[in-house]
N, C-alpha and C positions, 0 to 999 in steps of 0.2 A: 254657727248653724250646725245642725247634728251630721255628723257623714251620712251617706249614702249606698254604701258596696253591699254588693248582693249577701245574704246571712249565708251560713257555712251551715250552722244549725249546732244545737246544742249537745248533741245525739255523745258527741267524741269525750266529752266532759260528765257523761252519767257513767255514775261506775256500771258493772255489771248485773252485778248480784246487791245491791245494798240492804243491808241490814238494818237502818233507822234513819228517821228523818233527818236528826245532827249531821248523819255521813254525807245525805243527800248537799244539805247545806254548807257544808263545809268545800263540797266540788264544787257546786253553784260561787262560793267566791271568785272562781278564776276561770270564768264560765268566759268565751268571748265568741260564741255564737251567732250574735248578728251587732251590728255595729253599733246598738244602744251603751254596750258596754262601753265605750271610749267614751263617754262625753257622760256617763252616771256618775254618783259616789261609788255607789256598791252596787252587787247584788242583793235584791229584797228577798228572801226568802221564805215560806210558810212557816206558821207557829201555832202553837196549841198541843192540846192532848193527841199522844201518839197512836192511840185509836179512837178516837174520837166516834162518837155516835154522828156527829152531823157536821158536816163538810162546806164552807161558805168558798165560793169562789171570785176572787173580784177582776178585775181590769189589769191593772200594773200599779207600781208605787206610785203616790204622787211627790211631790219636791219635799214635803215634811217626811215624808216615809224614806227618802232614798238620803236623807238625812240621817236619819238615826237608825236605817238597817233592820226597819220592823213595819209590818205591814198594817195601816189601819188605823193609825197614829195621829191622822193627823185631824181636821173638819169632820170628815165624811169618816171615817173609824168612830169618831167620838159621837156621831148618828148614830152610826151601827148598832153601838154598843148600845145604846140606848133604846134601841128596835129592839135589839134582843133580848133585854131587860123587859120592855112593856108586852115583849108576845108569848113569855113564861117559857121559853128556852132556857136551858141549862147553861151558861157559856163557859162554865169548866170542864165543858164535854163536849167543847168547840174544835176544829182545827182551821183556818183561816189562811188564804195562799191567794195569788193570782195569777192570772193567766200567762202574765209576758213578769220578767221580773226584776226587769232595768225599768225605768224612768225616762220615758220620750219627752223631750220638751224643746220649746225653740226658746232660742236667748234674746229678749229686749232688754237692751239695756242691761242690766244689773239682773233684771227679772228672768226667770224661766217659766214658761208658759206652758201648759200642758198641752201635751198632741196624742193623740189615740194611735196608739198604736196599730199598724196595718197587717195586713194577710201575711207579708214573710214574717214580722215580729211573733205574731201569736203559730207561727208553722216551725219557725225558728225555735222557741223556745216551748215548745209542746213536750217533749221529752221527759222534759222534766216536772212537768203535770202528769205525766202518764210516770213516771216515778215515782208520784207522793201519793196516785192511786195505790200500787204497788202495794205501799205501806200499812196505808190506814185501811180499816173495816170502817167505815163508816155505814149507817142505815139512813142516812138522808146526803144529797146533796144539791146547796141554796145557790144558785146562777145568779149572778148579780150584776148585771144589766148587758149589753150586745159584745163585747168584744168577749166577755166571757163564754157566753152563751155561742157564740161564732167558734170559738174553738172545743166546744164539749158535744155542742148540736149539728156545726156545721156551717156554711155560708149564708143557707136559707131560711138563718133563726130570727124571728123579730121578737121584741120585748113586746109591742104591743099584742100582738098575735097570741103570744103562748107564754104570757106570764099569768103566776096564779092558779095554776091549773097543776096535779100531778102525775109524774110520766115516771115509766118504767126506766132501770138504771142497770145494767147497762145498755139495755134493749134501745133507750133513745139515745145515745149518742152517735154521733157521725162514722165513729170505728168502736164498732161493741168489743173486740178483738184486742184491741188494746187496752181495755179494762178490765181484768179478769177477776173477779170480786163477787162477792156475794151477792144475788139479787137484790134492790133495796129501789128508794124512787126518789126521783130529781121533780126540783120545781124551780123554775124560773120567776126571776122579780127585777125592780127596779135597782141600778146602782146607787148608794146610800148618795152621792155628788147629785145624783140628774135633783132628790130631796132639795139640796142646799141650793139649785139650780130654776127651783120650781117658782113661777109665782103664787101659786099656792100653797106655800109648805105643808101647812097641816095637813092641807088634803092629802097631799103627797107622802105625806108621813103617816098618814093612818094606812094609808093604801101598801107600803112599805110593810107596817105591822100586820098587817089583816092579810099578809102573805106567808110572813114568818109563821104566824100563827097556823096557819094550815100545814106547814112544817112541825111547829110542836104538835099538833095535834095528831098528827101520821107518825109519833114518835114515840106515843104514849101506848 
């Protein structure tokens, strides 16, 4: 079973001043901020172009992601990618991270199970989201489904409520203060899993694209 002790927080693990996302990533390996770290492979890290026009944010790794040390990798990545394909996004012009950056799961058997991460997870490792702000210029950024959305928006974010729709960046975040970036505009959507999760896929897959799309389209 995963420990339990209260997170510390990531905050002592963010350098100072950094200078590129590599640097970021590279502290992020020996990050032990709240207790996901003892029971993960690695830290997951964000990737993509270092300034990226548009900013996708997800959840945490899942067990294929915390495998191979790369975000988006695995089922639902290989959705993604294919949403952003069908909604005429650039994805060379991507950068891609998540919210918590350990891998929550309970172990059955042989199997790891995935668990959503909770309020100290995604408060634990926030730092280092407000880090990769830092970095990148982005003119958009894609919230991809509630735990996302819980640490950019706040407690009071629903997916059903306020995805699909575009909101001012950094004016809608929960702490605009810790965002200091160029103005630009967030939209919330579905995480690419609830797709995989759906018993309607296509429906759910078009609803997915016809979100993006509102994204490329506010980018043009």
């Amino acid at each position: 079973m995963p420990r339990t002790e209260a997170p510390v927080g990531a905050q002592q693990w963010v350098p100072d001043e950094p200078r590129s996302i590599d640097q970021l990533k590279s502290a992020a390996a020996g990050c032990e901020g709240c207790e996901l770290h003892a029971d993960a492979t690695q830290t997951v890290f964000g990737r993509g172009a270092p300034h990226a026009r548009l900013v996708l944010v997800g959840e945490q790794p899942g067990d294929v992601e915390d495998q191979k040390g790369l975000p988006f990798v695995g089922p639902a990545g290989r959705l993604l990618r294919e949403a952003v394909d069908d909604s005429g996004l650039d994805a060379s012009d991507v950068y891609i991270t998540n919210a918590v950056k350990h891998f929550r799961f309970e172990l059955r058997g042989r199997r790891r199970i995935h668990q959503s991460p909770g309020p100290a997870h995604i408060t634990a490792c926030r730092p280092w989201l407000v880090a990769e702000f830092s970095l990148l210029k982005p003119e958009m950024i894609v919230i991809l489904g509630a735990t996302a959305g819980r640490a950019l928006l706040g407690p009071s974010f629903r997916v059903t409520q306020q995805r699909g729709r575009l909101m001012p960046w950094p004016a809608a975040a929960q702490h605009p203060e810790d965002f200091p970036v160029a103005e630009c505009q967030a939209l919330a959507t579905i995480h690419p899993s609830a797709v995989l999760r759906a018993d309607d896929r296509e429906t759910a897959y078009r609803g997915l694209v016809d979100d993006l799309k509102l994204a490329a389209a506010a980018l043009r």
